[in-house]
N, C-alpha and C positions, 0 to 999 in steps of 0.2 A: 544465417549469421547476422546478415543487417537488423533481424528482427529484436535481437540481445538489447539492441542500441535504443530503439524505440522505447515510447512513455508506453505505459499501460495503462490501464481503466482506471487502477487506483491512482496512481500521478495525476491521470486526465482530471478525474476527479476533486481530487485536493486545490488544482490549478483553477476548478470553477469554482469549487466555494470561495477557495482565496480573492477571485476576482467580484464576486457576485454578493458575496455576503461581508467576512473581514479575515484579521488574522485568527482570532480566534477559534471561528468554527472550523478554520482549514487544519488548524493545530491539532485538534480535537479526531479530526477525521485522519489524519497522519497517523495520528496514535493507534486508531482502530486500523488504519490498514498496516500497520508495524506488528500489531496485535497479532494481527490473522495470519500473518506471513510465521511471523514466527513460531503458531499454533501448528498449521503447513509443517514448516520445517520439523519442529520436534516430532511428532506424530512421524512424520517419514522418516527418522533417524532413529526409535521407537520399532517398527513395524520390522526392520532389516537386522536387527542383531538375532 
């Protein structure tokens, strides 16, 4: 249950380029990790009917 609460790779992620690089590139990479999640979801949502 604690683990729900935790950042993931993708947050950890965004959180360095945001620090590392600008807002831009972190934006850019948000996008792609929203992308893929929601790719994830559909496909699982897809497979069960």
């Amino acid at each position: 249950m604690s683990g729900t609460g935790s950042p993931g790779p993708g947050n950890m992620a965004i959180v360095t380029a945001a620090i590392r690089q600008a807002r831009l590139p972190a934006l850019v990479l948000a996008a792609g990790v929203i992308g893929r999640s929601l790719l994830v979801a559909s496909a699982g949502q897809s497979c069960c009917k």
